[in-house]
C-alpha positions as CSV (number, residue, x, y, z in Angstrom):
1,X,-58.6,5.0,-4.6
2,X,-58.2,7.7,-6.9
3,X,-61.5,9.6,-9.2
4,X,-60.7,6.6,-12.0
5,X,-60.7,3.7,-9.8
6,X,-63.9,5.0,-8.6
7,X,-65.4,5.8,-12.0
8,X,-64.6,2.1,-13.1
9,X,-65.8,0.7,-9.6
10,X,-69.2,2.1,-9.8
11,X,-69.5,1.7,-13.6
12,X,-68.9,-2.2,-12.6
13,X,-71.2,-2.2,-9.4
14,X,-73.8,-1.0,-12.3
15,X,-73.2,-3.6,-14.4
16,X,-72.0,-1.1,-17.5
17,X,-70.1,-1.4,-20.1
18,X,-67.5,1.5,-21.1
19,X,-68.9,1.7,-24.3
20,X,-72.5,2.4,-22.7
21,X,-71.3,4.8,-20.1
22,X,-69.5,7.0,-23.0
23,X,-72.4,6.9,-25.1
24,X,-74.3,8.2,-21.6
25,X,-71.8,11.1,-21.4
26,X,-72.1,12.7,-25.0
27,X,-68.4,10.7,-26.2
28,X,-70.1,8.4,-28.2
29,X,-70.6,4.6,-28.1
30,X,-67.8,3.6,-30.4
31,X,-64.4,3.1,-29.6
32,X,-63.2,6.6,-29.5
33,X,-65.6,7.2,-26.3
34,X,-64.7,3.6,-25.4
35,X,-61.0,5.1,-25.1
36,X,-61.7,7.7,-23.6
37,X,-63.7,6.3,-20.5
38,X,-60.4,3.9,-20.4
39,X,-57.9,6.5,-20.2
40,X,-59.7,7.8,-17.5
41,X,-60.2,4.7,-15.5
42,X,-56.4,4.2,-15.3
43,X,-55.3,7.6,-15.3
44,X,-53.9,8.4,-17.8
45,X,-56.6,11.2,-18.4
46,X,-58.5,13.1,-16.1
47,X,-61.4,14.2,-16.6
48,X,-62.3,17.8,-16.6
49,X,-65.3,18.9,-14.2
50,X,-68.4,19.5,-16.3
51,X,-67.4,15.5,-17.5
52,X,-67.0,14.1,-13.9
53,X,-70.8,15.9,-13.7
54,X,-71.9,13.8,-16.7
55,X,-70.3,11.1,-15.6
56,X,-71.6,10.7,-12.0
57,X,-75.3,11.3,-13.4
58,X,-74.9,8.8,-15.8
59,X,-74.1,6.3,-12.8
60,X,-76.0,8.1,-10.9
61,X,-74.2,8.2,-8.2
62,X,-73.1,11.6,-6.2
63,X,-70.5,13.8,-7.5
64,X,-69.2,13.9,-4.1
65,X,-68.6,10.3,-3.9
66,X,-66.7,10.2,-7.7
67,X,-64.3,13.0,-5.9
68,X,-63.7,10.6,-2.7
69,X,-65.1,13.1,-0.3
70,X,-66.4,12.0,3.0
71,X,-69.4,13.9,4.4
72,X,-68.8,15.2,7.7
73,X,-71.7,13.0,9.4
74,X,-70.2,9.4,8.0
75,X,-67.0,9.9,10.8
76,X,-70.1,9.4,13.2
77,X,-71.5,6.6,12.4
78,X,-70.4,4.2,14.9
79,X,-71.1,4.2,18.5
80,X,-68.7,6.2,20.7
81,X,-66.2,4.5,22.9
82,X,-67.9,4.1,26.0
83,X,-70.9,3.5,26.2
């Protein structure tokens, strides 16, 4: 899943619109900000840091998790083999 695919997944887990999330970011809620949260949702933009920043606290929701990183503790968060 690239940074789009999760900006539009968590936008949908929060029940937003794109119009509403580009309005959150400083794009405006009209379609030019409706666009632009579009083009990066399919990648045909990407958007530059200080925007992914907006973006994740607008869904509130990590930075880290909009980039795809995995936290080193979450690879231990089953139960090892053997016991």
């Amino acid at each position: 899943m690239n940074i789009g695919e999760r900006i539009k997944y968590v936008r949908m887990l929060r029940g937003m619109r794109q119009e509403e999330l580009a309005g959150k970011v400083g794009l405006g809620y009209n379609e030019n900000g409706r666009t632009r949260i579009s083009q990066y949702e399919n990648g045909k933009r990407t958007p530059k840091e200080d925007m992914l920043e907006k973006i994740s606290e607008a869904l509130e929701e990590p930075i880290a998790k909009i980039y795809g990183v995995v936290t080193f503790y979450s690879q231990f968060t089953t139960e090892p083999k053997g016991k």
